[in-house]
ZAMARGU-4260 file (C-alpha; in steps of 0.2 Angstrom, whole numbers, plus 5000, padded with zeros to 4 digits):
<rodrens>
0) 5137/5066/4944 | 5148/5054/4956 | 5146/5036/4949 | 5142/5034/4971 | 5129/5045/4969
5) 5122/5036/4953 | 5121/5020/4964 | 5111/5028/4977 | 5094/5022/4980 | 5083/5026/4995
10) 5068/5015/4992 | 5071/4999/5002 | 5066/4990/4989 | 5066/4993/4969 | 5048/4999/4964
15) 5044/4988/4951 | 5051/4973/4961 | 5039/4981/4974 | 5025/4984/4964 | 5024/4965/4956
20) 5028/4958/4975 | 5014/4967/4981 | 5004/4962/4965 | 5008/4944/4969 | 5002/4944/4986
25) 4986/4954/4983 | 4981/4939/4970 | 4985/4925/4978 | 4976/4929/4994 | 4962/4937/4986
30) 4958/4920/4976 | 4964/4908/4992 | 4951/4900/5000 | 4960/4891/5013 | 4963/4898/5030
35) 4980/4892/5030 | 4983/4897/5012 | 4979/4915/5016 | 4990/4915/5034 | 5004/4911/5028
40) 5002/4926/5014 | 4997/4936/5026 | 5012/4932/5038 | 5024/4937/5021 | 5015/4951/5020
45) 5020/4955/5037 | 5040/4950/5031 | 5042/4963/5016 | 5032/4975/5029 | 5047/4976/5041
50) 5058/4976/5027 | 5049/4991/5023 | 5047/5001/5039 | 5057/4992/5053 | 5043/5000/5065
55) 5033/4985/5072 | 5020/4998/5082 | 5017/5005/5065 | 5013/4990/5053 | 5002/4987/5073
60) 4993/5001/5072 | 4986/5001/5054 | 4984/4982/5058 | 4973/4989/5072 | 4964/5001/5060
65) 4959/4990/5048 | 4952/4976/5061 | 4934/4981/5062 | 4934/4982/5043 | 4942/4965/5041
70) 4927/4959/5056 | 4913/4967/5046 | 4918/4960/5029 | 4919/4944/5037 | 4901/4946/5044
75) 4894/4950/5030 | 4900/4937/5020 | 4895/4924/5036 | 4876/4931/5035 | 4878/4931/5015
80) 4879/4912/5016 | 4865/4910/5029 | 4877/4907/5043 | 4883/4891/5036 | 4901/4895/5034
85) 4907/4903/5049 | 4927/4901/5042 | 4923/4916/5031 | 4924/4928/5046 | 4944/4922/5049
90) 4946/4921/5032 | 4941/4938/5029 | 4950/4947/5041 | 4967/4937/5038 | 4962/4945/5017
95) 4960/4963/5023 | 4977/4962/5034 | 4987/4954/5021 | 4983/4966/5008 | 4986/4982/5022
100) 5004/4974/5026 | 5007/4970/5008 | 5004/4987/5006 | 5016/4997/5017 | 5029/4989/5006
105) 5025/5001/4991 | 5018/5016/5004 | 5033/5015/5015 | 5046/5006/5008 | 5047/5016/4989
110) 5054/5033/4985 | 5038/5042/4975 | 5050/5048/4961 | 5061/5032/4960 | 5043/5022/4956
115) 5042/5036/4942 | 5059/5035/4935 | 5059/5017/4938 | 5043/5015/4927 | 5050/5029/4915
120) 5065/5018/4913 | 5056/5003/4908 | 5048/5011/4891 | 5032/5017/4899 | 5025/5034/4893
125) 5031/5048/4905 | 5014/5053/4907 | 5009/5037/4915 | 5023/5036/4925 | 5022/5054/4931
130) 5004/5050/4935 | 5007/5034/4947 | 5024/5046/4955 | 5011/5059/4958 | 4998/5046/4966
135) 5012/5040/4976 | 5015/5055/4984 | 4998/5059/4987 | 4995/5044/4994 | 5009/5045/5005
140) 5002/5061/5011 | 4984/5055/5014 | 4992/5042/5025 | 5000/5058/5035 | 4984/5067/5034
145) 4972/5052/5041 | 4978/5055/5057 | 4975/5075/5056 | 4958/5069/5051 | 4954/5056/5064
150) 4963/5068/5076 | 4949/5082/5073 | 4932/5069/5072 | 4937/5062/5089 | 4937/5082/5095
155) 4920/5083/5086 | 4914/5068/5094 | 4911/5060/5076 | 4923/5045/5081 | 4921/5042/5099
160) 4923/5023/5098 | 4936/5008/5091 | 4919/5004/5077 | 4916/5024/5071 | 4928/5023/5058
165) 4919/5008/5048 | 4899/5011/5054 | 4906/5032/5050 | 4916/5030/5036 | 4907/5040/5024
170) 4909/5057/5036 | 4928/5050/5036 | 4930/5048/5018 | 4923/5064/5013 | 4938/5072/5025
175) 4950/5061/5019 | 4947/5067/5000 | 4944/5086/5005 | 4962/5085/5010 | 4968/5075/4998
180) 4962/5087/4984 | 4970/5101/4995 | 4986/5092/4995 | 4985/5087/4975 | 4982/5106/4971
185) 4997/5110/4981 | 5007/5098/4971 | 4999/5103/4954 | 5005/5120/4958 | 5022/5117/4961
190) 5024/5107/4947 | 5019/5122/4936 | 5028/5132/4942 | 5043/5121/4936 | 5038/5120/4919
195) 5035/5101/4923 | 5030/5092/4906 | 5026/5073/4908 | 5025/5070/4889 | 5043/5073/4888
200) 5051/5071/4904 | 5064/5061/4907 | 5074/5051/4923 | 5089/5058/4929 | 5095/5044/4935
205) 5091/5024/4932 | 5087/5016/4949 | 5097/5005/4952 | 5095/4985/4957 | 5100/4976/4971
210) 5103/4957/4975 | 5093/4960/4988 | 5077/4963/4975 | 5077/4947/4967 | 5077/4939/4985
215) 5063/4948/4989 | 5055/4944/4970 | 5060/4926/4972 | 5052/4925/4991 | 5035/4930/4985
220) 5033/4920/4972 | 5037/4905/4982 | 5025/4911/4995 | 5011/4910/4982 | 5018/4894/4976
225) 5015/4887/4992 | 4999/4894/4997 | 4992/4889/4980 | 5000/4868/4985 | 4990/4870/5001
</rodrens>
C-alpha cells in the first residue's frame, strides 16, 4: 500500500475530532440559558456545517425541517412557565437548530468506516466501534430515506402541510423505522456474508490527522468558552 494512499482521508474532518466538536456544542447550548449564548453556538454550528457539506440549500432545508419542532418545543416550554417567559420560544428554536447543524458535521462531513477505524485505533473494543460504524451508516441512509418517506405521505395525503411532520410524527416515525430495519437487514447480511467479526477485526489503516482538525477542535472550544463568558 502506497504511503499517498495511507494518507488519504475522505472524511472532512477526523471523527473523533468531529464527534467531541459536536459533543461540545451539543452541551453547551443545551445548558445555555442566554439567547445570545445560544446564537453564537448555533452560528458555529452553522461554520463546521459548511465545512461539512459546502451546500448552503442543504444545511437550509433541514434547517427548514426542523423549524416547527424548534417552534413547538418553544411553545411548550412558554405555556409550561404560564406565559411568563416568552424568551423561551427563541431560545428553543435557536437549541434545536444548533444541535441539527452540529449534527451534519458527523452525518455529512465523516466517512462511516473511518469513525470505526478511527475509534478502533484508539483502544476501543472492535465490537463498539463496528457498532457506532454501522449506526453511522445507517443513519446516513435514513437521512436518504426520509425523503422517499415524506415523498410517499405527501402522495397519501398524510403530510399535506409545512406543521404534519410535527403534529404527524408518529405515522412518520413508524416509516422512518420500517425502512431503517430494512436497510440494517441489508447491511447485517452483507456483512455475513463476509465473514465480518467485530470481536477481532482490525483497521486497515489509521486515519490520518490534519492541522486542519485541531483548528477545528481549538474553534469549538473557544466558542463554548465564550458563550459560557456571556
Amino acid at each position: 500500500m502506497s504511503s499517498d494512499l495511507m494518507a488519504s482521508r475522505r472524511s472532512a474532518v477526523h471523527p473523533i475530532v468531529a464527534s467531541i466538536a459536536v459533543a461540545l456544542l451539543a452541551g453547551a447550548v443545551t445548558l445555555e440559558r442566554e439567547i445570545g449564548g445560544s446564537l453564537i453556538i448555533a452560528l458555529a454550528s452553522l461554520v463546521l456545517a459548511l465545512l461539512a457539506v459546502r451546500r448552503p440549500s442543504l444545511i437550509a432545508t433541514w434547517a427548514i425541517r426542523f423549524l416547527p419542532m424548534g417552534l413547538g418545543l418553544g411553545a411548550f416550554a412558554f405555556l409550561a412557565s404560564g406565559g411568563r417567559e416568552p424568551w423561551l420560544v427563541a431560545l428553543l428554536l435557536v437549541r434545536v437548530e444548533a444541535m441539527v447543524m452540529g449534527s451534519m458535521l458527523l452525518a455529512y462531513g465523516v466517512e462511516s468506516w473511518e469513525l470505526a477505524y478511527s475509534l478502533r485505533s484508539a483502544g476501543l473494543p472492535g465490537w463498539f466501534s463496528a457498532s457506532l460504524g454501522i449506526a453511522h451508516v445507517l443513519l446516513r441512509r435514513s437521512l436518504r430515506a426520509l425523503e422517499d418517506v415524506m415523498a410517499a405521505l405527501r402522495s397519501k395525503g398524510v403530510i399535506s402541510s409545512p406543521l404534519h411532520p410535527v403534529t404527524r410524527l408518529g405515522v412518520l416515525v413508524r416509516a422512518l423505522v420500517a425502512e431503517s430495519l430494512s436497510s440494517a437487514e441489508k447491511v447485517s447480511v452483507a456483512l455475513e456474508a463476509r465473514g465480518f467479526d467485530p470481536q477481532t477485526w482490525r483497521p486497515l489503516r489509521r486515519v490520518p490527522f490534519r492541522r486542519s482538525d485541531a483548528l477545528v477542535l481549538a474553534f469549538a472550544i473557544s466558542v463554548v468558552l465564550l458563550s459560557a463568558l456571556l
